[in-house]
N, C-alpha and C positions, 0 to 999 in steps of 0.2 A: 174323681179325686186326682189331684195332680202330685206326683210323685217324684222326687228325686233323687240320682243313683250316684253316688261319689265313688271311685276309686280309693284308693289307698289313703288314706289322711295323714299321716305320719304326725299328727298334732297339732294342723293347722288350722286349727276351729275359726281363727279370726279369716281368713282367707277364703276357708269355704264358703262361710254366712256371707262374707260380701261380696260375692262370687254368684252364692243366690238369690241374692236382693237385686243385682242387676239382672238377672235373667229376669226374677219378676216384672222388673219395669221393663222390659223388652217383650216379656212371652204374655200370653193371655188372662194371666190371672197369681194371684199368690200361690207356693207352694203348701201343701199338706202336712207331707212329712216326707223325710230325708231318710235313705237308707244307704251306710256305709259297709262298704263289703273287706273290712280285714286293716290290720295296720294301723288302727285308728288312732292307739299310742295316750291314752291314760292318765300322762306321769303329771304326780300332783307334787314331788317334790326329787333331793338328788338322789334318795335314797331309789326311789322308783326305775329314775333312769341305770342305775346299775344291774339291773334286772332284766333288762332290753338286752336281746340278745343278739346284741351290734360293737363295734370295734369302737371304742373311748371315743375318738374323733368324730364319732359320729353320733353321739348322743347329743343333743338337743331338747332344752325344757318347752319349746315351743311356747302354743299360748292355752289349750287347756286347763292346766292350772287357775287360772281366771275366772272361768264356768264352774269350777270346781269348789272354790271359795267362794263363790255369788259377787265378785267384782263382774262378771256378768253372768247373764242367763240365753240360754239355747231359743233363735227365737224362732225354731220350728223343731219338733217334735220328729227325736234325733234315734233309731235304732241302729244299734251296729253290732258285727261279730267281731273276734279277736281273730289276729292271722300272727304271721312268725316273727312280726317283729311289735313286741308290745311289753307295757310294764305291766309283766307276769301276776306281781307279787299283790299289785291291784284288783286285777282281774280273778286271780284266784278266791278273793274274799265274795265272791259271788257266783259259785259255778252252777245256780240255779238261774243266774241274771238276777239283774237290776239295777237300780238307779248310779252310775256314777257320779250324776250333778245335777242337777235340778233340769228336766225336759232331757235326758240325754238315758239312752237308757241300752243296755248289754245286755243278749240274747241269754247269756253264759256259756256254757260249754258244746251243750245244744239247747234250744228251746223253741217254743212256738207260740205268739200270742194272736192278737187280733187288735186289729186299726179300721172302723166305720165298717166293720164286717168282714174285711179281709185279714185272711190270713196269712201271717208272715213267720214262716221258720229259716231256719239258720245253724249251722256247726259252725265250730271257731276252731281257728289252727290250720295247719296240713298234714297230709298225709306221710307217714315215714314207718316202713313194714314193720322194723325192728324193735319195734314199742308198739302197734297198733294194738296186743292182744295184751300189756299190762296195764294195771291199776292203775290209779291218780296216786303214786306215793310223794311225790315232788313238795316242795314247800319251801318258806325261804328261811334262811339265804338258802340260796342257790349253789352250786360248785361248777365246774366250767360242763358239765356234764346235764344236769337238770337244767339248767338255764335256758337249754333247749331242748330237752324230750318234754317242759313243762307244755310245752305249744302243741305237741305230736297228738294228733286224734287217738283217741283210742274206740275199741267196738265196740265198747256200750252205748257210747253215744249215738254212733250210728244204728246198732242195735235197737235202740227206743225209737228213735225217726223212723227204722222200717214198722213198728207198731203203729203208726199215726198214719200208715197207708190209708187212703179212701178205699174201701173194698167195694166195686159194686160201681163206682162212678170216675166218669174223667177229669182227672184234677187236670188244669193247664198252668204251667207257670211261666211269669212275666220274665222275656225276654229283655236284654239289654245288650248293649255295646260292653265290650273288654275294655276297661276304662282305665286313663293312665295315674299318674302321681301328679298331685294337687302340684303343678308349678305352670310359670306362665306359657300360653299358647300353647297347653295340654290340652286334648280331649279328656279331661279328669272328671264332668258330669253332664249328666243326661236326667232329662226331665219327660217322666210317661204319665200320660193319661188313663186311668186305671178305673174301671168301673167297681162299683162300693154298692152297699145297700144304704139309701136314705134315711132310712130307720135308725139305723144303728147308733150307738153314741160316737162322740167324738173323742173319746179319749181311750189310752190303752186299756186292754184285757187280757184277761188271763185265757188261754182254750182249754176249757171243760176237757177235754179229748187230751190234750197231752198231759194236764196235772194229773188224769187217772193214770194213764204208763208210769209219770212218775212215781208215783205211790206204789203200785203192781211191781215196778221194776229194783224196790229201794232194798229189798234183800240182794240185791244181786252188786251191789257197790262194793267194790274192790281197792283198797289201800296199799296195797303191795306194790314190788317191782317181779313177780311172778307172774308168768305168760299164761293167759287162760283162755277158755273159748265160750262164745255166748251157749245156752240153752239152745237146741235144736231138736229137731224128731228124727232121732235116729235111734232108739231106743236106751239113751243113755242118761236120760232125765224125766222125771216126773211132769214138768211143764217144759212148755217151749213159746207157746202162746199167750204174751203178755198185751193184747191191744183193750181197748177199753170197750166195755160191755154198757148196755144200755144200766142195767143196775146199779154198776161197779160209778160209772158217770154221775149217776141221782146220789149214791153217797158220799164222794166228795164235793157233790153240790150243796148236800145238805151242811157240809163240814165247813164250809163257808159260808153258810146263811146267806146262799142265793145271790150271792153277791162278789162278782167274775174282776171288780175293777182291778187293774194295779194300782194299789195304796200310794201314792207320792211320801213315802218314808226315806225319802233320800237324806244320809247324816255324814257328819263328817270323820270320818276315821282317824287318818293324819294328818300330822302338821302340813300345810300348804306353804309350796317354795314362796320366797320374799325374794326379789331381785336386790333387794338391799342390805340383804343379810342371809348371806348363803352358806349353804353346811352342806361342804362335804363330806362330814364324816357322819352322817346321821346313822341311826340305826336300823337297818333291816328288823324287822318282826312279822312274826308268822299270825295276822291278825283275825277273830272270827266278827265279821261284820252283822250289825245288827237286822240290818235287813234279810241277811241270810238266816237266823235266829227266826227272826217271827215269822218268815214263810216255812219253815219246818217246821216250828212246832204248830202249824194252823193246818196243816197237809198233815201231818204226821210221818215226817220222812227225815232221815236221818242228815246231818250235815259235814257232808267230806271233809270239813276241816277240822270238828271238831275229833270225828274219828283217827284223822291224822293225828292232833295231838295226842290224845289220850292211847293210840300206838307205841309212839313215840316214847311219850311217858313209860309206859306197861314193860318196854324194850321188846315188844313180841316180834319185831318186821327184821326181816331177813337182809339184813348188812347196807342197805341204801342208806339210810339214815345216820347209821353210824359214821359211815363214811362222807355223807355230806355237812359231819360236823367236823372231824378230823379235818377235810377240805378248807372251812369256812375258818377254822382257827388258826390256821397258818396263814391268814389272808389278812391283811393290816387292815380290811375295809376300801381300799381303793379301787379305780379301775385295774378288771382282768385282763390276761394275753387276747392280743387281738389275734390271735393262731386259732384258725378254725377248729374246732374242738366238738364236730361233727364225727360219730362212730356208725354213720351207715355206712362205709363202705366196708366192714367188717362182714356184711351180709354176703352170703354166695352170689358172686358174677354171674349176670345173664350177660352175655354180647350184643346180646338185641336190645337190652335196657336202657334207654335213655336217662343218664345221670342228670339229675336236678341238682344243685347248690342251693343248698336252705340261705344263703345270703340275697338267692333272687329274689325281688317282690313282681312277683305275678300271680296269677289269679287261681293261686292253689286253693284260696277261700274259696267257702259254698255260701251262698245264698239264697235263698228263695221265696218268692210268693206267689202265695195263688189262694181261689175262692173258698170260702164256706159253702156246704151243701145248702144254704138257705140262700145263699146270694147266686146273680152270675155266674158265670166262669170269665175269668179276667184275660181283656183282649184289650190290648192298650192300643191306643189309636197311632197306629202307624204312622200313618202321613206325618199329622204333625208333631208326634214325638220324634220320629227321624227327619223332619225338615225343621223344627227348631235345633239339633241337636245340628246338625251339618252349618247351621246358618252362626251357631253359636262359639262353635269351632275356630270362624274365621274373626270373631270378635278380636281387635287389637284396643281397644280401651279398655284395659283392665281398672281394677280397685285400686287403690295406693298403694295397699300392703303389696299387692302382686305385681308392683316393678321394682325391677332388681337393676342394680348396679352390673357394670362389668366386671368389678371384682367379685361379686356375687355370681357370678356365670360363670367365671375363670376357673374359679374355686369352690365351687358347690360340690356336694357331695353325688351330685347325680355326675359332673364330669369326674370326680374322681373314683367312682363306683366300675366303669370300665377297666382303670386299671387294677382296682382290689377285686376283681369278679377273673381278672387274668390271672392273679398271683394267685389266690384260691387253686382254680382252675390246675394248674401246675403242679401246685402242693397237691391235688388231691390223684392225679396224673403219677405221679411218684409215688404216691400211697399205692396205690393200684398196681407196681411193678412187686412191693413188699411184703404183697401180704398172700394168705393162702387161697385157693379158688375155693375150696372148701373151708366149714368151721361145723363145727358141733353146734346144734341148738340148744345152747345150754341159757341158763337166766343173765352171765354175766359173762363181758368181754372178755377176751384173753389180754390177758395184762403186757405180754410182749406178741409181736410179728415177728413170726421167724423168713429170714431170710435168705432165696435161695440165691447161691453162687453163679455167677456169668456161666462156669465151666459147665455145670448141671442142668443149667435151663438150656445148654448145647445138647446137652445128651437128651435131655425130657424132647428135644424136637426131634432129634436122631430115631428114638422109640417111636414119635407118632409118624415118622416118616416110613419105617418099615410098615407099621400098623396098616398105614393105606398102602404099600404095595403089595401088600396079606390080601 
């Protein structure tokens, strides 16, 4: 089975497919299916784009939208996770996965399915300490604050992935290249040769093995902006051990009548952008997609967003909520402060810690794949997976779409991304002289930094100076 690996898409669907239709006519055969690792980017209309948690000048409806509306269709069979820079408020309508346009289909938050026998899992987002251990309370609108912890992983998710370990055998997972952003004379895909089982069908599935954690795990789903910790054996919970049991697996088998397929239930939610008639003042809403409806009520597992409403409604949730309306009402609907509006660096300094900027896109997304205990272990053929992949590289006949002017190079946001990854950088440099080396681990920011005086951080060195001649 011939597989391919895309980098960042940032929304470039018409670029990638013709990007892999010339590899097909150059490499040995058609491609399978296409797996994008983060940034894939969503937006089906302007409401969407306001949700991206990127600087006004930098939003772009790209060509998505298209696939979205069935002015086209995906012409290979497309899974992708979400990474930090995506429209949220899309993606949120499915944090179990599924279909956002016909052939194109989102892991969700985490998930695991299967393709001709192999399995494909994946988490969406990156990692950021300061939110890993709260709930999914986020929802839209957004305020400059959820905009981005909506992305931030949290440890259930992870949590449930380590239930779906193989105990007992060696899973191998397909190796790839760190792939760049879909633009010309990028290494942005890689095409591997991936052994499958013959048997198998062609089209997606669901794995018996993860929809039982999900069921096992669905008490444990948390709506809050409260810090908690998963279930462990330390003698402070009843269970800790949520993986799926040969049992537990036959009755959610049975709950779907034997039948593992993903449903092609892809429907349309929102109004689709029109390039001829653009709005931008549409309206943000907090939508429950139907496809996320009828895989809960067939599992029998609850669905984050309805709980989020019905929260929301109740007023039971501890001040997020309130606050991201108070936020949202003082907001005319237009584009927010392009002022980075990141609160990790609030957390206690390590010296040794290497600061990330959540503006970088690099390869904080997970992906993964690897075999079924009935198939192979997947060993993707080297050779000419890395000798298509080098030879592909040095390709200078690109698509049409993918030649750019020189004012399109001048002016592109990749060369202007150097200087706002500096000004960040700076700002966030400054923040860092401001603020306290310590804070309480409490649930919520401290609303001011206090700051200390030139005179005082003389004396704080003066004391560490005695200290070591002590």
């Amino acid at each position: 089975m011939r597989v391919a690996v895309a980098g960042c898409c940032h929304g470039e669907l018409d670029k990638i497919y013709e990007t892999l239709a010339l590899a097909e006519r150059r490499g040995p055969g058609p491609v399978d299916l296409l797996l994008c690792c983060g940034d894939f980017q969503a937006v089906r209309n302007e409401a969407d784009l306001r949700c991206m948690a990127v600087p006004p000048k930098y939003r772009h409806m790209q060509t998505f939208y298209r696939y979205y509306s069935g002015e086209k269709k995906a012409p290979v069979l497309t899974v992708f996770i979400g990474g930090n820079h995506e429209a949220s408020n899309h993606l949120q309508e499915l944090p179990y996965g599924g279909w956002v346009a016909p052939n194109i289909y989102y892991l969700g938050l985490a998930g695991v399915v299967k393709y001709r026998g192999v399995r494909i899992g994946g988490i969406s987002g990156i990692f950021k300490s300061h939110d890993y251990r709260k709930g999914h309370f986020e929802y839209p609108p957004y305020n400059p604050s959820t905009i981005r912890s909506i992305y931030h992983v949290r440890n259930i998710e992870v949590y449930k992935l380590k239930q779906a370990e193989e105990k007992g055998q060696t899973a191998k997972a397909t190796k790839f290249l760190a792939l760049d952003k879909c633009l010309p004379h990028r290494d942005f895909l890689q095409v591997l040769e991936i052994e499958h089982d013959p048997s198998a069908p062609d089209y997606l599935e669901y794995d018996i093995e993860w929809l039982t954690i999900l069921k096992a795990t669905d008490n444990l789903i948390n709506v809050t902006g409260s810090l908690w910790n998963m279930p462990e054996n330390n003698g402070l919970h009843t269970k800790w051990d949520y993986s799926a049991t040969e049992e537990a697996m036959k009755e959610v088998l049975e709950k779907l009548n034997h039948d593992l397929r993903v449903p092609c239930n892809f429907s349309v939610t929102a109004a689709c952008y029109d390039p001829n008639k653009p709005q931008t003042q549409m309206q943000l809403v907090h939508r429950i997609n139907p496809q996320t409806t009828e895989f809960c009520a067939q599992l029998g597992i609850t669905d984050i967003n309805v709980s989020l409403q019905k929260a929301k409604g109740e007023h039971h949730l501890c001040g997020e909520y309130e606050e991201q309306d108070d936020v949202e009402s003082n907001d005319s609907g237009g584009d927010r402060s392009e002022y980075n509006t990141d609160t990790s660096a609030l957390s206690s300094i390590n010296p040794d810690e290497i600061m990330l900027d959540e503006e970088e896109e690099d390869d904080d997304n997970i992906v993964s794949a690897h075999s079924d205990s009935n198939t192979p272990s997947i060993e993707p053929s080297s050779n000419q997976g890395s000798d298509f992949s080098a030879s592909f590289s040095d390709i200078r006949i690109l698509p049409g779409s993918m030649i750019v002017s020189s004012d399109d190079t001048s002016g592109s946001p990749t060369d202007r991304e150097g200087k706002l990854d500096e000004a960040v950088e700076l700002e966030n440099e400054k923040d860092l002289t401001e603020m306290p080396l310590k804070r309480r681990s409490d649930e919520h920011e401290p609303e001011q930094r206090k700051k200390i005086k030139r005179r005082n951080q003389a004396i704080y060195a003066a004391m560490d100076d005695d200290d070591d001649d002590a």
